[in-house]
Backbone as CSV, one residue per row, in Angstrom:
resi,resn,N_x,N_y,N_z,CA_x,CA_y,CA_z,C_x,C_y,C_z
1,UNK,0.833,-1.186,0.000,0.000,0.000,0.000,0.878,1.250,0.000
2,UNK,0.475,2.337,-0.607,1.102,3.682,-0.724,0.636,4.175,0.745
3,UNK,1.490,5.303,0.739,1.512,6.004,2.049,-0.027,7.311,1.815
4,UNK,-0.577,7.438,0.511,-1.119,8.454,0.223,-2.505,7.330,0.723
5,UNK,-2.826,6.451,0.446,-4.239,5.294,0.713,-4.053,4.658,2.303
6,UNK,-4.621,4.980,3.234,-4.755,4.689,4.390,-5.516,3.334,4.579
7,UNK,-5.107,2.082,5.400,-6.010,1.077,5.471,-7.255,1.254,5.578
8,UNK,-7.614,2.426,6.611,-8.660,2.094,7.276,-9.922,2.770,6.307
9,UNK,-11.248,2.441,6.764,-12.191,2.757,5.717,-13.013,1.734,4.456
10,UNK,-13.878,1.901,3.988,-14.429,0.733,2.588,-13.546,0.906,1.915
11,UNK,-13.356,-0.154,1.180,-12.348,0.503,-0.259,-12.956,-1.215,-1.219
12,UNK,-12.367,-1.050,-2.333,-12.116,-1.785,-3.436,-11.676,-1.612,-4.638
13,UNK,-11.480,-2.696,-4.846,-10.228,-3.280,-6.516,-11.386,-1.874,-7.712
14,UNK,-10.291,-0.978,-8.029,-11.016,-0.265,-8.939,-11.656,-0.869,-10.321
15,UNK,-11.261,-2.361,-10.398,-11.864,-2.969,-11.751,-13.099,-3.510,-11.722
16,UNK,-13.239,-3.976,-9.995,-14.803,-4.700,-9.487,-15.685,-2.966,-9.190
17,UNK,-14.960,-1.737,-9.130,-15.649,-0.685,-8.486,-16.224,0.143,-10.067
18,UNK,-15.504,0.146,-11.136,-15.678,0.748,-12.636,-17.076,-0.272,-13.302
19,UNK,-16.997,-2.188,-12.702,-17.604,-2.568,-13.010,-19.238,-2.467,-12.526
20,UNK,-18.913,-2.175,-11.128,-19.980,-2.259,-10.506,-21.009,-0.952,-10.730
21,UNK,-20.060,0.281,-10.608,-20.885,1.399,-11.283,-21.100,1.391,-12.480
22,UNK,-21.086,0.222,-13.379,-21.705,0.106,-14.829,-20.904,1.458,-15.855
23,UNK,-19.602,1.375,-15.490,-19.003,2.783,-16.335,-18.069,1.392,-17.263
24,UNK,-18.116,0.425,-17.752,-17.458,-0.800,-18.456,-19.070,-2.100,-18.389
25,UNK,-18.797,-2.298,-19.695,-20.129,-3.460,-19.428,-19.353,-5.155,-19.009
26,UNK,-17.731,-5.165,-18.723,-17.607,-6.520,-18.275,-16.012,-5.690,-17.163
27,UNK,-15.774,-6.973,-16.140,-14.915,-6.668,-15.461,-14.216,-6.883,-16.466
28,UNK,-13.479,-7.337,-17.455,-12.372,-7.211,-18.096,-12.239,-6.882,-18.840
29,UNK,-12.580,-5.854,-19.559,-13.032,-4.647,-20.148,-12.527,-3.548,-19.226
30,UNK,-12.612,-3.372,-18.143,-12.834,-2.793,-17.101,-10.945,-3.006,-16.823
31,UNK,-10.128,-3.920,-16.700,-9.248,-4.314,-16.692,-8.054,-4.066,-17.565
32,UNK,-8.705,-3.926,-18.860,-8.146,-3.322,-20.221,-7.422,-1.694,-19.959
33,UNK,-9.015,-1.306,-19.845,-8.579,0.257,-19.722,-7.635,1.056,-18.499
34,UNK,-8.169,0.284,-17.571,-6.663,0.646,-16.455,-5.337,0.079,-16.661
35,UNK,-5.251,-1.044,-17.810,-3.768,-1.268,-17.819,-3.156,-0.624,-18.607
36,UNK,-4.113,-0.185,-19.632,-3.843,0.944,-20.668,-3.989,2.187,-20.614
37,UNK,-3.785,2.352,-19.229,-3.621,4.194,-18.564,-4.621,4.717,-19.281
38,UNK,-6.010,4.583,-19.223,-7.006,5.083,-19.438,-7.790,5.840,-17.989
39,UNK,-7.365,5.198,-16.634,-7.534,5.548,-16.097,-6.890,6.054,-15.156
40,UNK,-7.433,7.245,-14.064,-6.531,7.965,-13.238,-7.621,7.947,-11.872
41,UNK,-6.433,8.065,-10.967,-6.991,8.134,-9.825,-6.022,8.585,-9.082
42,UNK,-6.863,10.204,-8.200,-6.619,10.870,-7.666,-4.780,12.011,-9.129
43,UNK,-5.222,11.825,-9.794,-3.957,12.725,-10.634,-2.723,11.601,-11.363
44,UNK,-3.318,10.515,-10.548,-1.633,9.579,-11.150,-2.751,8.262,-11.876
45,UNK,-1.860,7.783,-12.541,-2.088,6.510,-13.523,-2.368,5.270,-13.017
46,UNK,-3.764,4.948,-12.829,-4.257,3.076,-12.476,-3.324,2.469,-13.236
47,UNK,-2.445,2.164,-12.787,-1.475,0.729,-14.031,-1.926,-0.526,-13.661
48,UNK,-2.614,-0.859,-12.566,-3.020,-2.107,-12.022,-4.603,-2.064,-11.914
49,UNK,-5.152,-3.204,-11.951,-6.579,-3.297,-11.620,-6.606,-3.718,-10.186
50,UNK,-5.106,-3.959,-9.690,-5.622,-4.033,-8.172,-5.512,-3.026,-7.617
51,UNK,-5.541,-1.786,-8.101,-5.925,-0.467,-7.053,-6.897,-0.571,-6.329
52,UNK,-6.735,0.259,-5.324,-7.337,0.341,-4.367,-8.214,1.604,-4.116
53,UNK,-9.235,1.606,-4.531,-10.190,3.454,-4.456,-11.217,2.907,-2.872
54,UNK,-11.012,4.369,-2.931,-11.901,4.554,-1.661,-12.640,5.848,-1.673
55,UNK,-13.744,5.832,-0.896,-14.877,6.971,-0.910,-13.886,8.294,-1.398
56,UNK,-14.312,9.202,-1.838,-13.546,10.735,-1.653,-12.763,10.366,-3.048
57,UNK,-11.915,9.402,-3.676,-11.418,9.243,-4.344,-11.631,10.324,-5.962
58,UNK,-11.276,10.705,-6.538,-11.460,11.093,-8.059,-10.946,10.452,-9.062
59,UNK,-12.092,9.892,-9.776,-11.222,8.934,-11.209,-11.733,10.075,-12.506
60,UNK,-10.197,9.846,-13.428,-10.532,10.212,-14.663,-10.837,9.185,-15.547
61,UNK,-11.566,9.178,-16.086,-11.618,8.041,-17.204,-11.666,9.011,-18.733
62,UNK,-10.703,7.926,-19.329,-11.095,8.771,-20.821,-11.491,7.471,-21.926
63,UNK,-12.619,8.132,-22.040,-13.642,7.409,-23.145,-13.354,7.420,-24.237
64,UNK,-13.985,6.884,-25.512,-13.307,6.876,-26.645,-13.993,8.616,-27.745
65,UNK,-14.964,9.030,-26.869,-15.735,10.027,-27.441,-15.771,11.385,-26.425
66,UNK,-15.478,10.747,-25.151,-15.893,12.041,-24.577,-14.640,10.979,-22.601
67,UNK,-14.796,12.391,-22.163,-13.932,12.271,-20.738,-14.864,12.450,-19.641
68,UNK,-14.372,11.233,-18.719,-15.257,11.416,-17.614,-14.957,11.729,-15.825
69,UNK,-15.116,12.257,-15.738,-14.638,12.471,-13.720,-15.680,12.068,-13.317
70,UNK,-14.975,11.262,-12.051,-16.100,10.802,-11.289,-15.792,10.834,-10.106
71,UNK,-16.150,11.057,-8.811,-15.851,11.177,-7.127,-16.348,9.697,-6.640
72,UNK,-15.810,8.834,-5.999,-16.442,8.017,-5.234,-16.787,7.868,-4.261
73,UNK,-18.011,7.628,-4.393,-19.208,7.950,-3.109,-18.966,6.929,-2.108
74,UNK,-19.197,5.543,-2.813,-18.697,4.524,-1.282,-18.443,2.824,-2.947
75,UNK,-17.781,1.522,-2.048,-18.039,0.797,-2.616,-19.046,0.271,-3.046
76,UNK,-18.772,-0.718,-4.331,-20.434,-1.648,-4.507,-20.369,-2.828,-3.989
77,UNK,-21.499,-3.154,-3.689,-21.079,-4.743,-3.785,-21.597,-5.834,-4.616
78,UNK,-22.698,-5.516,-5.620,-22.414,-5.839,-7.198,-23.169,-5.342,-7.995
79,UNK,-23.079,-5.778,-8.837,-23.935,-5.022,-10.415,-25.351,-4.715,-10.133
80,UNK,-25.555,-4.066,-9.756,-27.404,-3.410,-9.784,-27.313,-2.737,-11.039
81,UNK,-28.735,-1.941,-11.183,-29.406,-1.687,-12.632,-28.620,-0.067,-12.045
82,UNK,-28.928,0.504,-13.492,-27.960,1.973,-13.111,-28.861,2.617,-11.666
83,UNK,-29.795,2.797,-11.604,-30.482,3.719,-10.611,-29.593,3.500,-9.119
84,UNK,-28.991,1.912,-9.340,-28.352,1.698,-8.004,-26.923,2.255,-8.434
85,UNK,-26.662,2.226,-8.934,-25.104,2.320,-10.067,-24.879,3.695,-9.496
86,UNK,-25.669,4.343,-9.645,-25.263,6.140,-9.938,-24.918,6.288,-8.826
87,UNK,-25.423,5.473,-7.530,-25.608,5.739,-6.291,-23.633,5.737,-5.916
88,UNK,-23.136,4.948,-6.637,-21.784,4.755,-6.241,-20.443,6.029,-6.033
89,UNK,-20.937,6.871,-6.994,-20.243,7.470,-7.193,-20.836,9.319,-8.028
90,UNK,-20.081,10.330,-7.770,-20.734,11.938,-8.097,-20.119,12.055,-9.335
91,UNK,-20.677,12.483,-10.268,-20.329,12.358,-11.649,-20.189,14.198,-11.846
92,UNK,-18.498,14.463,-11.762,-17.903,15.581,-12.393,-17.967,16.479,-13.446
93,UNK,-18.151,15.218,-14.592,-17.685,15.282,-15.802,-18.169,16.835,-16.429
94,UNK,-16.917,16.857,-17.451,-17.760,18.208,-18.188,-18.963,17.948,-19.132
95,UNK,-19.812,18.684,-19.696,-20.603,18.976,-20.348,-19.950,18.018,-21.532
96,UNK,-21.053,17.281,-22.407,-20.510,16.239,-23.873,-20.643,17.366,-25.175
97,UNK,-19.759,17.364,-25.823,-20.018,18.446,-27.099,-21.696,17.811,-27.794
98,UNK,-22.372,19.387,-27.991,-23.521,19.204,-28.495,-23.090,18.622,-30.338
99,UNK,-23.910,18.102,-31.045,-23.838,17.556,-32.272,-23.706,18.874,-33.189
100,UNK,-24.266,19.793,-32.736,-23.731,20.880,-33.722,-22.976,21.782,-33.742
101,UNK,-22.087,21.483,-32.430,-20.717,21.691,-32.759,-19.836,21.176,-33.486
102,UNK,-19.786,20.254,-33.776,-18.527,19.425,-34.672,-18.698,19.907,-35.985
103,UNK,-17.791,19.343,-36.520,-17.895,19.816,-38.322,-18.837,19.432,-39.172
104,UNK,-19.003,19.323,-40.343,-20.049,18.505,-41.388,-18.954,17.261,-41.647
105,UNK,-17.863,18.007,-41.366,-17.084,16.204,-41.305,-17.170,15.335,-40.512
106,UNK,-16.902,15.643,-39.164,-16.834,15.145,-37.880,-19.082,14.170,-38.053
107,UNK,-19.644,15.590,-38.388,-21.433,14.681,-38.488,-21.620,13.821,-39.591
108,UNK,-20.843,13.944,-40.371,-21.204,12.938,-41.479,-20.942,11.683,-41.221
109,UNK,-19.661,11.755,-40.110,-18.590,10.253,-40.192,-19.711,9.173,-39.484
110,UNK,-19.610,8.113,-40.003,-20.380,6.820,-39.774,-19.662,5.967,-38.510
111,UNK,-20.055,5.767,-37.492,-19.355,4.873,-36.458,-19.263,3.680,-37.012
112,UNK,-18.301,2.961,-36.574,-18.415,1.707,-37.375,-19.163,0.727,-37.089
113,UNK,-19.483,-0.105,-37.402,-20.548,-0.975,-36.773,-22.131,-0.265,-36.810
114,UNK,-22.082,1.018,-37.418,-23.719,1.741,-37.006,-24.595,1.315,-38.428
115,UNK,-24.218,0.251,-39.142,-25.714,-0.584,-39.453,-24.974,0.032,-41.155
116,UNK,-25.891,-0.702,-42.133,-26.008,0.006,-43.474,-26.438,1.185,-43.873
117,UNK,-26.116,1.829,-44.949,-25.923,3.039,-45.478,-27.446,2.559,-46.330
118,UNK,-28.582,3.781,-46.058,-30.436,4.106,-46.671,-29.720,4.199,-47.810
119,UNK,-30.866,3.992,-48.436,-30.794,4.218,-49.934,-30.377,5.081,-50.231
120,UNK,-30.948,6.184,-49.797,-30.993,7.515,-50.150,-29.284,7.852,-49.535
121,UNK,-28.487,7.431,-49.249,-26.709,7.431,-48.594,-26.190,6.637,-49.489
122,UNK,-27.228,5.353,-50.050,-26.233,4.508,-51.041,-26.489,5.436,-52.573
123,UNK,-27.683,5.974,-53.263,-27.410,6.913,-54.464,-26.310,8.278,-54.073
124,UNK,-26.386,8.345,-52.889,-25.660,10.131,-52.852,-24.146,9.430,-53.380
125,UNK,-23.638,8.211,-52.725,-22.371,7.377,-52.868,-22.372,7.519,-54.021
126,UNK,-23.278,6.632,-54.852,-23.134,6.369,-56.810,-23.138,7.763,-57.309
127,UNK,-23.790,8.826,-56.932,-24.132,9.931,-57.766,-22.174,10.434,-57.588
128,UNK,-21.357,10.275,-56.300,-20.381,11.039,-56.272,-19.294,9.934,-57.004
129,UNK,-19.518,9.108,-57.111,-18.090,7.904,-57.728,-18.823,8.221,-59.065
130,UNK,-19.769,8.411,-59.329,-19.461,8.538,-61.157,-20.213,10.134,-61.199
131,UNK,-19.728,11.067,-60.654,-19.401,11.820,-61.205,-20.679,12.419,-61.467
132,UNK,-21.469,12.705,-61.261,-22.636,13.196,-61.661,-23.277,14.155,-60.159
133,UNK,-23.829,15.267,-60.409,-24.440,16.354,-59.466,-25.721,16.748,-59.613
């Protein structure tokens, strides 16, 4: 244990605590992103999933779209539906960019996996590969 995390008090493994507040949909998932310095706690780098958070704590998490702070309220002790979830922890975070901020590039771009391109996306395609307006 670090000298900055005191024994005493609730605490738990920040990978069962990310899971339990439903901010990762599997513990190892959850496991991924703290080994891959995705996450922070208290200013320095989760490199382990056996960290140790406790109430008062501040995690950064950075998402693949947007960044999240979060304060921890107390441990879980397992997966409830979010209404119990939220209960875990005070959610910081800044404000998510509204959709019409970004560019016509940034709104056009297709996530991957977000399904087939309407008809009306598959002619705009043909009308621009051959050339026609």
């Amino acid at each position: 244990m670090s000298e900055q995390q005191p024994l005493a008090g609730p605490s738990q493994r920040i990978d069962k605590w990310l899971f339990f507040a439903r901010i990762f949909k599997s513990r190892t998932l959850a496991q991924q992103q703290v080994v891959s310095g995705r996450v922070r706690v208290n200013g320095k780098p989760a490199k382990q999933p056996s960290i140790i958070v406790r109430p008062g704590d501040v995690l950064d998490i950075t998402l693949a779209n947007h960044d999240m702070k979060l304060v921890v309220r107390q441990p879980g002790t397992h997966r409830g539906p979010y209404e119990q979830a939220k209960l875990l922890y005070e959610d910081q975070s800044p404000p998510r960019q509204p959709r019409d901020a970004l560019t016509a590039f940034e709104q056009a771009q297709r996530l991957p996996g977000s399904g087939r391109p309407t008809k009306r996306e598959r002619r705009q395609v043909d009308r621009l590969m051959d050339g026609e307006d």
